[in-house]
C-alpha positions in Angstrom: 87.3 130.5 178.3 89.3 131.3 174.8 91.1 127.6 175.2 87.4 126.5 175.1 86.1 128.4 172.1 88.8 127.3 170.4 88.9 124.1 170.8 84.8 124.0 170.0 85.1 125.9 167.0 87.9 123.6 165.8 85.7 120.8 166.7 82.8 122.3 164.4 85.2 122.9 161.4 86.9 119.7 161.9 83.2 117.9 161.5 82.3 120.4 158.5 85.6 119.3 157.0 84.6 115.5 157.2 81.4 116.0 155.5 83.0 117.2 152.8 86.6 116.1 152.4 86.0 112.7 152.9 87.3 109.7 151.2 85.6 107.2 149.1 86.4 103.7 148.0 83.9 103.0 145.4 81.3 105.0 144.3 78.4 103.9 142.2 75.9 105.5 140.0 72.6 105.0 138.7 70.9 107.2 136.3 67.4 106.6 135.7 64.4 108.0 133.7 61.0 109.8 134.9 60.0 106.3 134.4 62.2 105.1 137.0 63.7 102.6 134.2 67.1 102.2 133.4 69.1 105.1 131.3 72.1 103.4 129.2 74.9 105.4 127.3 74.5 108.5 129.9 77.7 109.9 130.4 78.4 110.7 133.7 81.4 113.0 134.8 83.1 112.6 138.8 83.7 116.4 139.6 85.8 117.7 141.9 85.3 121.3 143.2 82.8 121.9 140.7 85.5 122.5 137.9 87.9 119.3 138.1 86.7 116.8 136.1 88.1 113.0 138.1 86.9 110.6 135.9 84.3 110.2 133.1 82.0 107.1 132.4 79.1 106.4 130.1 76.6 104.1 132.0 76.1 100.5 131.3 72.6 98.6 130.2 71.6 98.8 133.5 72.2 102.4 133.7 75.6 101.9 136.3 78.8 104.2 136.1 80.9 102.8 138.9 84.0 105.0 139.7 87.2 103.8 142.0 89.2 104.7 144.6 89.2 108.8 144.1 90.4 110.6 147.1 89.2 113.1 148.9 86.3 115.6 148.4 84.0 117.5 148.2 82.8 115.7 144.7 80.0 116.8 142.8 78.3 114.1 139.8 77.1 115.3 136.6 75.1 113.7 134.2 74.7 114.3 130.7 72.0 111.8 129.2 70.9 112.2 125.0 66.8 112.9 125.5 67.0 114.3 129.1 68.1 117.7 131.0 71.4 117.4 132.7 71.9 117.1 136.4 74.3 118.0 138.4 74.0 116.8 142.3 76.2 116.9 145.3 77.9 113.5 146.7 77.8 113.3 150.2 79.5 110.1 152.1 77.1 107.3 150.3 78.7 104.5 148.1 75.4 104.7 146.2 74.1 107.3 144.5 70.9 107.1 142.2 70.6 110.3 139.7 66.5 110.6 138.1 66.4 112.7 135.1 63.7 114.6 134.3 62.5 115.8 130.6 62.8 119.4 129.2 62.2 121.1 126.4 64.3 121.2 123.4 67.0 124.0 124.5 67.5 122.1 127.5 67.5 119.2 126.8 70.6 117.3 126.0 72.1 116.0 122.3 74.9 114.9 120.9 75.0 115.4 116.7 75.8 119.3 117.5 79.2 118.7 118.7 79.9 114.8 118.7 79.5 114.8 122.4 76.4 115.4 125.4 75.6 119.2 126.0 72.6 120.7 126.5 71.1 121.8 123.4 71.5 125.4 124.0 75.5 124.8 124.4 75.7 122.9 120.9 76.1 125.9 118.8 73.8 125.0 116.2 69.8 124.9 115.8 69.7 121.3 117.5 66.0 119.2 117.7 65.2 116.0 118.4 62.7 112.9 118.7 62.7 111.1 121.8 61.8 106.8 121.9 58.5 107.9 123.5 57.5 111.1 120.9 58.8 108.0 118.3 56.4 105.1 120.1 53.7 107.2 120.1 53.9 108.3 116.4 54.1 105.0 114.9 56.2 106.2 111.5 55.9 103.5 108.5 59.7 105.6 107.8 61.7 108.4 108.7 60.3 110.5 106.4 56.8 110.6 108.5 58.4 112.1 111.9 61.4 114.7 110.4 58.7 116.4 108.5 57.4 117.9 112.1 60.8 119.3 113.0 61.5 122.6 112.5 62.9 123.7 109.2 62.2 120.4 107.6 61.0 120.4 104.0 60.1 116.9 103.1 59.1 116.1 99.6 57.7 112.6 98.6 56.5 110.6 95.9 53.3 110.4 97.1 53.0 106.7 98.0 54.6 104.8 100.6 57.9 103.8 99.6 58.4 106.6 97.0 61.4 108.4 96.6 61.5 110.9 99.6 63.6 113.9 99.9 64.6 116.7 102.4 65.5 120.1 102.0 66.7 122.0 104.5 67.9 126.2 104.6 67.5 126.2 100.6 69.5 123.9 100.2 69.9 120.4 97.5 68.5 117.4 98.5 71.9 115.8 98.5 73.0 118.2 101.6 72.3 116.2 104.2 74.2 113.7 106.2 72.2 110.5 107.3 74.0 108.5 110.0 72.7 105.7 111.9 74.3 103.6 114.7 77.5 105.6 113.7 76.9 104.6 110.0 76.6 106.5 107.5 74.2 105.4 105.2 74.0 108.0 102.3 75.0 107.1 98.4 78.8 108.9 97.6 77.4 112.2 96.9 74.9 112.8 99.4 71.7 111.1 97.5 69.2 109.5 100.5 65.9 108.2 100.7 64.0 108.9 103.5 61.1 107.5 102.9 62.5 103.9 103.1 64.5 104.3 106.3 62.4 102.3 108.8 62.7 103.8 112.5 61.8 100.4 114.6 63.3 100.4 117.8 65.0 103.7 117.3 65.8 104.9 120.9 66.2 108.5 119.1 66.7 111.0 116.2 68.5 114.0 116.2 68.2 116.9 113.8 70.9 119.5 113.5 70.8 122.4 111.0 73.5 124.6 109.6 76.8 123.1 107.9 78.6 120.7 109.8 81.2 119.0 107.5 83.7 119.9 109.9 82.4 117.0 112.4 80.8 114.8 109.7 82.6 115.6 106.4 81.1 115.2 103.6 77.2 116.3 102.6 76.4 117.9 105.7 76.1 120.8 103.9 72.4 122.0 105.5 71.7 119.2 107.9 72.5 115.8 110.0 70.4 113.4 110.4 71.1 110.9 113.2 69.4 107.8 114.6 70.8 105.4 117.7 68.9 102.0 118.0 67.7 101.2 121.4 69.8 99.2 124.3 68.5 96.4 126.1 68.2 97.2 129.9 66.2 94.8 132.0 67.5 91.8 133.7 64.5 89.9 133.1 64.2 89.4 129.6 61.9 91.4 127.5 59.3 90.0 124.7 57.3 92.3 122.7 55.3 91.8 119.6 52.4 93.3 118.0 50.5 94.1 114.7 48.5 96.5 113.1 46.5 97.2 110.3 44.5 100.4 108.4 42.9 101.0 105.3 44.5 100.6 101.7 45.2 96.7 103.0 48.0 97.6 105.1 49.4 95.4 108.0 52.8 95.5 110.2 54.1 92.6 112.4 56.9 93.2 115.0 59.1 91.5 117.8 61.8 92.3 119.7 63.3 90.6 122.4 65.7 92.5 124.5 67.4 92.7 128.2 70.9 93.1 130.1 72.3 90.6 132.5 75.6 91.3 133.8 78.2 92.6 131.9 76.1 91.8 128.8 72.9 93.6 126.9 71.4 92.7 123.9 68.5 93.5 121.4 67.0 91.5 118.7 64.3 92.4 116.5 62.5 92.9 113.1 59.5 94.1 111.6 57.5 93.4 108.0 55.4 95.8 106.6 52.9 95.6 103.3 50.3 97.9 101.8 48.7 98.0 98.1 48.5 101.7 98.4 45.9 104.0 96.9 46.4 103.5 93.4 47.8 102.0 90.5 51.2 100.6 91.1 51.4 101.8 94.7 52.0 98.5 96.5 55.3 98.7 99.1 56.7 96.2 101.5 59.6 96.1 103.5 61.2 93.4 105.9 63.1 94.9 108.8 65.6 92.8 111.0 68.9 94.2 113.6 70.8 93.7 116.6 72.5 95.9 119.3 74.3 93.9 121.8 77.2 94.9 123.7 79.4 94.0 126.5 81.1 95.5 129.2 85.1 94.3 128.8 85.7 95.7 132.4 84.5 98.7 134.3 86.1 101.2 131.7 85.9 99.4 128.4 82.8 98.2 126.5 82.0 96.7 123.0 79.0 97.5 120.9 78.3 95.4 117.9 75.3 96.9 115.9 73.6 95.7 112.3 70.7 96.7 110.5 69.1 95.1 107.2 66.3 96.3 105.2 65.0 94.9 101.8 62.0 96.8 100.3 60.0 96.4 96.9 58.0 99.5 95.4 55.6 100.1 92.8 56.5 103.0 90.7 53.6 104.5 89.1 56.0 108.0 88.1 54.7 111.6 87.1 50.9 111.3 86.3 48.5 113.4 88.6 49.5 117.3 88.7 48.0 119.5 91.0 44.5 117.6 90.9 45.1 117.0 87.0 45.3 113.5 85.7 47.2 114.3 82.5 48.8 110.8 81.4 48.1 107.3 83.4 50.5 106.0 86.1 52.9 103.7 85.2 51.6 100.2 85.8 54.5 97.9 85.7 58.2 99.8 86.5 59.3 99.0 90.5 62.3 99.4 92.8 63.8 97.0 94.8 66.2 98.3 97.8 68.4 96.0 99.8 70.7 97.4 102.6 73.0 96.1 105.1 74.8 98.4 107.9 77.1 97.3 110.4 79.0 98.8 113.4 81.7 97.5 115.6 82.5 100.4 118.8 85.2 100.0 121.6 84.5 102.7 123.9 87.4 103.0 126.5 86.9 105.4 129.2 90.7 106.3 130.7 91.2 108.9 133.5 91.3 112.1 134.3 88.4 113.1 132.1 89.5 110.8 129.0 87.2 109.0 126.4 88.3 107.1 123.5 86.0 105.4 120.9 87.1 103.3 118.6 84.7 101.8 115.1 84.4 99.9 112.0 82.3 100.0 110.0 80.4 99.0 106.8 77.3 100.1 104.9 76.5 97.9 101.6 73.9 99.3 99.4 71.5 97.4 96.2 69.2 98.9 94.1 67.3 98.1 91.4 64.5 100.0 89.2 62.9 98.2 86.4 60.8 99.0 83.3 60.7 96.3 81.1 58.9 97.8 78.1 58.0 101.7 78.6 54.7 103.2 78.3 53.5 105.2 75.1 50.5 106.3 76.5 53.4 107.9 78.7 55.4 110.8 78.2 59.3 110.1 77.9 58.6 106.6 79.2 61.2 104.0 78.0 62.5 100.9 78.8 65.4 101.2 81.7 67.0 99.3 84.4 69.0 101.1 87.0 71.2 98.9 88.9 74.0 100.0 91.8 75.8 98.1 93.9 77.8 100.6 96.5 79.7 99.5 99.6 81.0 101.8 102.4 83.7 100.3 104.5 86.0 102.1 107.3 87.4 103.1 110.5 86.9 105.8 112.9 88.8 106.9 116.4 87.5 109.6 118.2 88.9 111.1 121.3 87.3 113.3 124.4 89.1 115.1 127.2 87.8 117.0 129.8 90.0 119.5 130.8 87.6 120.8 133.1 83.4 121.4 133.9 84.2 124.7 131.3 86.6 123.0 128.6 86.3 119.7 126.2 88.3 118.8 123.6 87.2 116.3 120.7 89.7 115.1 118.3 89.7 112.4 115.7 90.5 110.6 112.4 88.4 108.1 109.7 89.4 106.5 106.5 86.5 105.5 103.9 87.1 103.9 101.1 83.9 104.2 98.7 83.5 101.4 96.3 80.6 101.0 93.6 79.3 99.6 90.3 76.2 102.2 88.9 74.3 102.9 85.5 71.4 102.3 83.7 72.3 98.6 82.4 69.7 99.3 78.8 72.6 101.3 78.1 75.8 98.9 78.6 77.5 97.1 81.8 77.8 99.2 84.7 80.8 101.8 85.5 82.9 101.3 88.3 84.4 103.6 91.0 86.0 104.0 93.8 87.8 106.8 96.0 89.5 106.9 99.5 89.3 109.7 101.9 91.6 110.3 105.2 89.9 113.2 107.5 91.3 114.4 110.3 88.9 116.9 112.7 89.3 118.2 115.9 86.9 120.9 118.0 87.7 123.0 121.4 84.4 123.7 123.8 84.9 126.3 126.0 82.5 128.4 128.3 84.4 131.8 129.9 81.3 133.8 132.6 78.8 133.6 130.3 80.4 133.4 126.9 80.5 129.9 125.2 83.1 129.0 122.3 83.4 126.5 119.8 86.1 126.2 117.1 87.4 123.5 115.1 88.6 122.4 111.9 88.9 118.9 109.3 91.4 118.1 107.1 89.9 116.1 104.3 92.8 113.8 101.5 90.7 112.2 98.7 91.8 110.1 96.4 89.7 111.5 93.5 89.4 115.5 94.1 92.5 116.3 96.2 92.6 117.8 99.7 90.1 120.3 101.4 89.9 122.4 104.5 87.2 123.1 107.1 86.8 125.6 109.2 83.7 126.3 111.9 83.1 128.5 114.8 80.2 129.4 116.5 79.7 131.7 119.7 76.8 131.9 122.3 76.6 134.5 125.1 74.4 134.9 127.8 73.9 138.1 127.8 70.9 138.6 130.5 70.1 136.3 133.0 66.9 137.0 134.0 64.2 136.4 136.7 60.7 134.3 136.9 59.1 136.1 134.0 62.1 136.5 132.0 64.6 133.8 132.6 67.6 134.4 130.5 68.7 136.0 126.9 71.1 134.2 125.2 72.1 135.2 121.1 74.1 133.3 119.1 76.7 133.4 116.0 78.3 131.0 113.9 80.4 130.3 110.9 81.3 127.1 108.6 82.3 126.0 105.4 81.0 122.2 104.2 81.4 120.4 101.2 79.6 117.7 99.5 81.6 115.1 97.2 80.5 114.7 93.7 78.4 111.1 93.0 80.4 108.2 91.5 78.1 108.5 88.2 78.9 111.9 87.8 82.6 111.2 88.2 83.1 108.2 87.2 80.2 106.9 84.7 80.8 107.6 80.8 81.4 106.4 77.6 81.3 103.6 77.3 78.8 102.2 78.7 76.5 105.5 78.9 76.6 107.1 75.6 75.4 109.8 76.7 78.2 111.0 79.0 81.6 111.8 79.5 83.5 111.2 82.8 84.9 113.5 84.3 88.1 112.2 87.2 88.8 116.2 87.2 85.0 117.1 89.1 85.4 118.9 92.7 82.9 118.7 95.6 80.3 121.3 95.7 81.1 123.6 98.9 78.7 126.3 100.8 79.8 129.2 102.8 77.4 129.6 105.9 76.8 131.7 108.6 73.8 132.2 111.1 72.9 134.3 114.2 70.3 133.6 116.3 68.7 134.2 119.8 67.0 132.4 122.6 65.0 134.3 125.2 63.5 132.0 128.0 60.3 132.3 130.0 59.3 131.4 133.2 62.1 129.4 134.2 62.7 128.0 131.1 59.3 126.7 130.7 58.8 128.4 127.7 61.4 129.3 125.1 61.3 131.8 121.7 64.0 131.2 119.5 65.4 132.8 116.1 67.6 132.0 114.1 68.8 133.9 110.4 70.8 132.0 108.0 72.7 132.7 104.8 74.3 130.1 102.6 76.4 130.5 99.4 76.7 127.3 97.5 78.9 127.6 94.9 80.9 125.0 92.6 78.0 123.0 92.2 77.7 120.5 89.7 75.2 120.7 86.0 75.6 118.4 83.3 76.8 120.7 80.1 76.0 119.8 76.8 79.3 119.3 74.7 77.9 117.5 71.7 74.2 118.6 71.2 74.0 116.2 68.0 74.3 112.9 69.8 73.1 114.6 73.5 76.2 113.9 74.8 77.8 116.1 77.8 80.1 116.1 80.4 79.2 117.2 84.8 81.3 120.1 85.6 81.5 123.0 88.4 79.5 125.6 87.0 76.6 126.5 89.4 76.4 128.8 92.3 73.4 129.9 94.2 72.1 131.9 97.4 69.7 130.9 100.7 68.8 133.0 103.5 66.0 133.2 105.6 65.2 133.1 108.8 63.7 130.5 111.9 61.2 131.5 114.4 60.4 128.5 117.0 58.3 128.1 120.8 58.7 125.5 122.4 57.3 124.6 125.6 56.9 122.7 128.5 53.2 123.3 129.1 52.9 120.3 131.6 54.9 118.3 133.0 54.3 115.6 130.4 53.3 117.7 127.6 55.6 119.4 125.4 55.0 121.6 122.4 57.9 122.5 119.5 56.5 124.5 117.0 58.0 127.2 114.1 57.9 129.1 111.3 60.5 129.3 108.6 61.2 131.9 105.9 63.4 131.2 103.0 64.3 133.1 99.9 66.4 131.1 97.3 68.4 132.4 94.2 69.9 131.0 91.3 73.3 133.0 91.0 75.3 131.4 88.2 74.2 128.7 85.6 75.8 128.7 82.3 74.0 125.8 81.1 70.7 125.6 81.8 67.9 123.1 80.6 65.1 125.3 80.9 64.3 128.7 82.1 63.4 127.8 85.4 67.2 127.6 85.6 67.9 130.8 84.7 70.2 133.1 87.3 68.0 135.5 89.1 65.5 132.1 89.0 64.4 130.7 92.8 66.0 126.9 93.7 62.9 124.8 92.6 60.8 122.4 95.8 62.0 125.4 98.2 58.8 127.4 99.7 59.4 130.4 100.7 57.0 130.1 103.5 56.8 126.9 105.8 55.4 126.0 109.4 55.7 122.5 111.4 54.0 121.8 115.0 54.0 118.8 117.4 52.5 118.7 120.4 52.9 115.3 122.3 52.1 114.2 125.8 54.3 111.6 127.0 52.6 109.7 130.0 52.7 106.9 132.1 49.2 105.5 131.6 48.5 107.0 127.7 50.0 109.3 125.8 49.3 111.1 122.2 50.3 113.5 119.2 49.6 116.2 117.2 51.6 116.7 114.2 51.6 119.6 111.7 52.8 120.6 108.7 52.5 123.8 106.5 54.8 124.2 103.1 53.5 127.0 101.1 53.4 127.6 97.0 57.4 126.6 95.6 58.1 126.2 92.0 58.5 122.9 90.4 58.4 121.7 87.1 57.0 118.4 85.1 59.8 118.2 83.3 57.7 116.7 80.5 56.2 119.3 78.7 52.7 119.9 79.7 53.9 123.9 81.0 53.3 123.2 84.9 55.8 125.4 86.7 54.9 125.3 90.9 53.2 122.7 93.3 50.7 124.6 95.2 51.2 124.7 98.8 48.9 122.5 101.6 48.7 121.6 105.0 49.0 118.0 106.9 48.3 117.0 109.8 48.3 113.6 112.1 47.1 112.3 114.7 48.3 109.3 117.0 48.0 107.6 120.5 47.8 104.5 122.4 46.6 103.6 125.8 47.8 101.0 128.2 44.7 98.2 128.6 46.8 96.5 131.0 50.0 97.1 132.3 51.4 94.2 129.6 48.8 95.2 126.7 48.8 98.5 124.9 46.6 99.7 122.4 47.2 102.6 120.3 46.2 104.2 116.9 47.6 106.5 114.0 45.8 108.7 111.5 47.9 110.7 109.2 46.7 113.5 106.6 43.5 113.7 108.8 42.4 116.3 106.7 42.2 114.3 103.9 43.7 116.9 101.6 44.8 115.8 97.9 48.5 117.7 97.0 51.5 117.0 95.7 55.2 117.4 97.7 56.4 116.8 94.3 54.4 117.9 91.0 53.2 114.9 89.4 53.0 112.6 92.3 49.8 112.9 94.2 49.8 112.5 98.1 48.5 109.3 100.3 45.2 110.6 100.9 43.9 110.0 104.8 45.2 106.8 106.1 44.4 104.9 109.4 46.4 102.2 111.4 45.5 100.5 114.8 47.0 97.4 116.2 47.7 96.0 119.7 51.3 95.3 121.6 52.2 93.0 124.0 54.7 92.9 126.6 56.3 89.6 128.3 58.8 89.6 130.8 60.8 92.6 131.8 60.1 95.1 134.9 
């Protein structure tokens, strides 16, 4: 009797054993969405025993990750797609494994700006939110501009018409703090400068937000923010045509194509867009001509290349300061405009090696053209006079970057880049233009490590520049789980971090002097500006995470910032110098939710209190120490609400910015922009499974502000249109 309960219980653990521990030639994966469409650039990690990591991939066009012969088990896959919640599923004997990823709201849901690689957003460390290609579809933006100002914390200030100079403040801080990066480009001016408002998003697969300094990933000017934007991959074997057009009020009209797929070990997109409008008013008209290309190919199951370009050439009326508060007090200008011609490119060799090891390889180049004209001046204007603004910048390099999983609990991200920024820039009714040009060697490198329920990230860059000399930067930020909750209340999570960031001086205020400009005296001796930052937060889920209440206090200290100081007030001439330093803190209260299973709401409040600390030299007693930073309110609050469905889906989007001071700069004594709310409204509905039509209303209240004093706002605007589909699945 023993001899036969032995042998049957060895039986029984000898099957168990082969359910588990068995071998496997080939396994492949495929990750789709909701949609049941294919997910590309989802990296997908071969576990074994929960911990080990085997072998990491990034799925092709047609959403594949293939891994070879691996031994024995039991394996586990996780999957780790930008836009989506992770997953993590057991691998039983099957060569073929297909992984659907559902959507979650923001703390779940994975991103990649807050460390340089896929976590969930509530493992980045830092305040991460994002815009996925539906939320993007379904809001129709004319720029990038339009959807960022619905993200949390995001103070957006325009010029009131389209194609007006746009800026973004974020956590107090300068308009110049924020890193903009698309397709791995950066695509700021040397010195953080970046207009938002003519940054078309077509066929942007999705935009990440991140707050808090993060120079110590991106270098320079990510002093307050990052700003990221991907372009979508083609994905379905029959190719895919779609074109449309729309049209509103103020005689506005888009036209679009794209034609995209993936067959084999090859994907591609091709599209472009054109866009006009005359605008509201005098001098308001704006077009812009859109046309890029991602297309990659898959060198062999481990090794890929992505070739990426964008260009972009847009002409603006400039009507400048006129309408304050409501008040007409001088006429807009009726014949000074902008011209803006830009051309990125990327080429990425993304090598996936074993045991856990990813290695990226770019190029890249970003050239920039800009040109403002007025030909005569105004005199019925104030301080109008004749000018013409002309830069020519190029931004060429190279960048390796390096992942290893050490295990499920540990990465590692290393790298290096060289820049070399090159550019001609001044006003040419003054002279020629004044060239520059500086070179910068960073080094970075991050550890990710979760211990129980305690998460830490630390890492540094090392920054050699040719022009100011060699700069350190440190970061660390903590997150600890601290209750894990039940139904009702599903976890409590609080959060620490802290960074130093630096933002490089521009190459006029470097570089530009007499002669040509009369006016000013270069300065090869001018240092980057630099913050001091720290935050802690805290996350408290609901109901399984259904529902999440978030908070977040910040403090910066920017100091070493750059004024221009009046050396010789006879002849106005004066030299930029480190002089300034000033205080933000505040505070971030966010819900976001996953009300239905399609309909997700992000909304928060943000509380900011700005001071100027130290200004020797300063133009006007809004500068004064003890002054607030000017265009920073110390009360804001954004919504969106968006349902993302099968058949038709739709958006709420709203924005709040309270009273913030501001000045005319011109004399007529105006010394705030009073605060006022937006909103906007958009959808679309599927007429037949090839034909969709859809519709966009923005400032639906039709109220009359100004984001900048002087510079009145679009009033309500309208666009509807109709888009095709041909081909595809």
């Amino acid at each position: 009797m023993r001899i036969f309960v032995t042998v049957f219980l060895g039986l029984i653990l000898s099957g168990a054993a082969s359910a588990t521990d068995f071998k496997v030639k080939v396994l492949a994966v495929k990750v789709i969405d909701p949609q049941s469409a294919a997910v590309a650039g989802a990296q997908v990690s071969l576990l074994r025993g929960q911990t080990k990591v085997v072998a990491t991939q990034n799925t092709s066009a047609e959403g594949l990750a293939t891994f070879h012969p691996v031994g024995a088990g039991p394996f586990q896959i996780q999957v780790l797609a930008p836009g989506f919640a992770a997953e993590t599923i057991e691998v039983s004997s099957q060569a073929e494994l297909t992984v659907s990823l559902h959507l979650a709201t923001a703390s779940e849901t994975v991103v990649v700006s807050g460390t340089r690689t896929p976590v969930p957003g509530e493992a980045a460390g830092s305040d991460v939110d994002a815009l996925s290609a539906a939320q993007l579809t379904t809001m129709q933006p004319t720029a990038a501009s339009d959807a960022i100002r619905f993200l949390p914390g995001a103070i957006v200030n325009d010029a009131g018409q389209r194609g007006g100079l746009t800026s973004l403040f974020v956590r107090g801080g300068e308009s110049r703090y924020n890193k903009v990066i698309v397709d791995g480009v950066t695509i700021n001016e040397p010195g953080g400068t970046f207009d938002f408002g003519t940054l078309p998003l077509d066929q942007a697969d999705r935009v990440e937000f991140v707050r808090g300094a993060q120079s110590t990933l991106y270098g320079s000017d990510a002093m307050t923010s990052v700003v990221q934007a991907w372009t979508r991959t083609g994905s379905t074997r029959v190719p895919e045509l779609i074109f449309g057009a729309d049209g509103g009020n103020f005689t506005t009209a888009k036209g679009y194509a794209s034609l995209a797929g993936a067959r084999g070990r090859f994907d591609y997109n091709l599209f472009g867009s054109e866009f006009n409008t005359n605008g509201a008013g005098i001098n308001n008209a704006y077009s812009d001509s859109l046309e890029g290309a991602n297309v990659g190919a898959a060198l062999n199951d481990r090794t890929s290349l992505r070739i990426r370009f964008r260009h972009s050439n847009s002409h603006a009326g400039v009507a400048g300061e006129w309408d304050f508060n409501n008040s007409p007090l001088q006429p807009p200008d009726p014949s000074d405009w902008s011209q803006l011609n830009d051309l990125l490119g990327s080429a990425e060799l993304a090598i996936a090696a074993p045991s856990g090891w990813q290695h990226r390889f770019t190029g890249f180049d970003y050239l920039y053209r800009y040109n403002e004209l007025n030909v005569n001046g105004d005199p019925a204007r104030v301080f109008d006079f004749p000018s013409h603004e002309v830069d020519h910048i190029n931004r060429a390099g190279f960048e390796y970057q390096g992942d290893y999983s050490e295990r499920s609990w540990a990465h590692t991200t290393f790298g290096y880049r060289v820049e070399n920024e090159n550019g001609f820039v001044g006003n040419l009714a003054f002279g020629s233009q004044t060239h520059g040009q500086r070179l910068s060697n960073d080094l970075y490198a991050q550890q990710l490590v979760t211990w129980r329920s305690l998460t830490v990230i630390a890492g540094g860059r090392f920054v050699h520049n040719s022009a100011f000399g060699n700069i350190g930067l440190p970061r660390v930020a903590l997150t600890w789980q601290a209750v894990r909750g039940g139904e009702l209340f599903s976890g409590t999570r609080l959060r620490f971090s802290y960074a130093t960031a630096f933002k490089e001086p521009r190459l006029e205020e470097t570089f530009n002097g007499i002669p040509p400009n009369p006016f000013n005296i270069p300065n090869p001796g001018l240092k980057p500006e630099h913050t001091r930052a720290f935050e802690a937060g805290l996350q408290q889920d609901f109901l399984r995470g259904k529902y999440v209440f978030t908070a977040t206090y910040f403090n910066n200290l920017f100091h070493d910032q750059i004024n221009y100081v009046t050396v010789d007030p006879v002849n106005f001439v004066g030299e930029y110098t480190n002089v300034n330093q000033a205080l933000a803190h505040g505070a971030e209260i966010g819900v976001q939710a996953k009300v239905r299973s399609r309909l997700f709401l992000n909304t928060a409040y943000t509380y900011t209190s700005t001071q100027i600390l130290e200004n020797p030299a300063p133009i006007n007693s809004l500068y004064n120490p003890g002054q607030p930073l000017l265009r920073r309110p110390r009360h804001s609050a954004t919504l969106l609400l968006s349902y993302l469905g099968s058949r038709w889906g739709g958006n709420i989007g709203g924005s709040f910015v309270g009273r913030r001071p501001d000045s005319d700069f011109l004399g007529f004594g105006i010394d705030h922009a009073a605060g006022y709310v937006r909103a906007d409204f958009g959808g679309w509905y599927a007429l037949h499974p090839r034909v969709t039509a859809y519709a966009n209303v923005e400032n639906a209240l039709d109220r009359r502000y100004n984001e900048v004093v002087g510079y009145p706002s679009l009033p309500l605007n309208f666009r509807a249109g109709l888009r095709f589909r041909l081909g595809g699945e």
